[in-house]
C-alpha positions in Angstrom: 0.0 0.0 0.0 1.6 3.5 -0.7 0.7 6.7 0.5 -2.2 7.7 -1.1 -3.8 4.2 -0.8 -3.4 4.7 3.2 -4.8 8.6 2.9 -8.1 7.1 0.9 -8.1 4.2 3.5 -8.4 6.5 5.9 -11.0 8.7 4.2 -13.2 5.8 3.7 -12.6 4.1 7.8 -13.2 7.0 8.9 -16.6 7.7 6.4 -17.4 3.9 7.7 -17.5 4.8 11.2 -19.4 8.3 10.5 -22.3 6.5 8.6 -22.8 4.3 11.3 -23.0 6.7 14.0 -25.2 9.0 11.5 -27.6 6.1 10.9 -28.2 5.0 14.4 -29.3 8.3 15.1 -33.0 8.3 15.3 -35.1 10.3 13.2 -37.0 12.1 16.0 -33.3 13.0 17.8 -32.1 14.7 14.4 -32.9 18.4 15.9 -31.7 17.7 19.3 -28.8 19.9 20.7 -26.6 19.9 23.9 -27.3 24.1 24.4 -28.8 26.5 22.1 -25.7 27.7 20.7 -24.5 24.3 19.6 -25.4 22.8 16.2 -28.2 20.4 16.1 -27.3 16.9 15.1 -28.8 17.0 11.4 -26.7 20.3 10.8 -23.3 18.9 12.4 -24.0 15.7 9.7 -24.5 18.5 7.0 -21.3 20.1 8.0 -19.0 17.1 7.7 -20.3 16.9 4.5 -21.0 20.2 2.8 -17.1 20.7 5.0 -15.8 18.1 2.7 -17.2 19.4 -0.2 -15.6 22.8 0.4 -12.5 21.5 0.7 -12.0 19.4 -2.2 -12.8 22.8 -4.0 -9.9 24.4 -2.1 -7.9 21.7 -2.7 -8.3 21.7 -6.5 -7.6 25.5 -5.9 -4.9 25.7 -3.7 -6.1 27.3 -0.9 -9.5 28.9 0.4 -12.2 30.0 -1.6 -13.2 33.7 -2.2 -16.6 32.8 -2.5 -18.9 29.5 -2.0 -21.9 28.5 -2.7 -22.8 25.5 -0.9 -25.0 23.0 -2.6 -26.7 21.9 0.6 -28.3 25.5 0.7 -31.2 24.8 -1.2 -31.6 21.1 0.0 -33.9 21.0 3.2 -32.3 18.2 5.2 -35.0 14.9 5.6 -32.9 11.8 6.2 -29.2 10.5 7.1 -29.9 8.1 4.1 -30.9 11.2 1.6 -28.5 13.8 2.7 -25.8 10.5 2.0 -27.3 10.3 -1.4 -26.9 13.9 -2.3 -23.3 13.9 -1.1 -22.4 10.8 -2.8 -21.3 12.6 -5.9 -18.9 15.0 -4.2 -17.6 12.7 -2.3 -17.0 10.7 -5.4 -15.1 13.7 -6.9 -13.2 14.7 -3.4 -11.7 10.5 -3.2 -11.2 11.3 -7.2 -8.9 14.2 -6.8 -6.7 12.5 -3.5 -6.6 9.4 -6.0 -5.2 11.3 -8.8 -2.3 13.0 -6.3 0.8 11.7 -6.5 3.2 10.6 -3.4 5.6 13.6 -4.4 2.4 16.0 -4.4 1.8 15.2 -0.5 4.9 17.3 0.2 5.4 19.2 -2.9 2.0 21.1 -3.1 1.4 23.8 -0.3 -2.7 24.6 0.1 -2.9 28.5 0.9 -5.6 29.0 3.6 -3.7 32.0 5.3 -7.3 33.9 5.4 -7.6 31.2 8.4 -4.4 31.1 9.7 -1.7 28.6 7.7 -0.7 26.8 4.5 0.6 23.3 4.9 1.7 21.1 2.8 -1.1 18.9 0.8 -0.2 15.7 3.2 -0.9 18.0 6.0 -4.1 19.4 5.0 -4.9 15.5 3.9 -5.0 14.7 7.3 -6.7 17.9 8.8 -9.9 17.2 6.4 -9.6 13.6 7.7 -9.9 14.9 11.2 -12.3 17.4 10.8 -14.6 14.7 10.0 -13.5 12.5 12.8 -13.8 15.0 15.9 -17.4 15.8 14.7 -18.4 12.3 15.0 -16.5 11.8 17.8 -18.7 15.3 19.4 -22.0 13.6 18.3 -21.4 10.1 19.9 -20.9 12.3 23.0 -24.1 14.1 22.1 -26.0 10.9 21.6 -24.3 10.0 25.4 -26.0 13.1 26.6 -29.2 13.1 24.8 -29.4 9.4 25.8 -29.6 7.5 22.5 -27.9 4.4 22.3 -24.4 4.4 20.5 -23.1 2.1 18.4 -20.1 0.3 18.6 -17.4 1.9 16.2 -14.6 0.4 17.4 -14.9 -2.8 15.8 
């Protein structure tokens, strides 16, 4: 396995796990939220996705995005299963693009987000998309722990 086989391993684990904490979520819980300034559970599972889409636009661009216009705008959210559905596409175009990379291209091409704060190398920012998605689900199995909804097992 070379790099970029591990990186799209670890995109789609990490996807796995997401899915399955998304779908045991039930539909009646998909508003619930720990406070009233926190995001509700159906808009943290937009924002991993509509995050990812984002990013594989800055990606293809080098760095952030002057404007965006997120497709998830118009889309009222109904399900886990349909807002998957939608996604699918990006996400099809996003594991695309990392395929097309090259091992050299992890260290050789530097994403520009200084509007945020840093520019990293693409390996590096690789691994911060890959994270972004994992601490969210990691926040909503401890909302499901507080809202009192059963968890699955992830760990498997």
């Amino acid at each position: 396995m070379n790099t970029i086989e591990a990186i799209i391993l670890n995109f789609e684990e990490i996807r796995r796990r997401s899915i399955k904490v998304w779908e045991s979520i039930p539909t009646e819980k998909l508003d619930w939220r720990p406070d009233a300034e926190a995001l509700s559970i159906k808009e943290m599972v937009r924002h991993v996705l509509d995050s990812e889409h984002y990013y594989h636009l800055a990606l293809v661009q080098g760095g952030s995005l002057a404007s965006y216009d997120s497709p998830y705008d118009s889309r009222e959210f109904t399900t886990v299963g349909e807002e998957l559905a939608a996604a699918a596409s990006y996400r099809e175009q996003f594991l695309a693009t990392v395929k097309a990379y090259s091992p050299e291209d992890l260290t050789n091409i530097q994403i520009d987000r200084s509007d945020v704060g840093y520019v990293r190398s693409l390996g590096d920012m690789l691994m911060r998309i890959a994270y972004h998605e994992a601490v969210h689900t990691g926040q909503l199995l401890d909302y499901m722990r507080t809202a009192g909804i059963p968890r699955p097992r992830v760990w498997d």
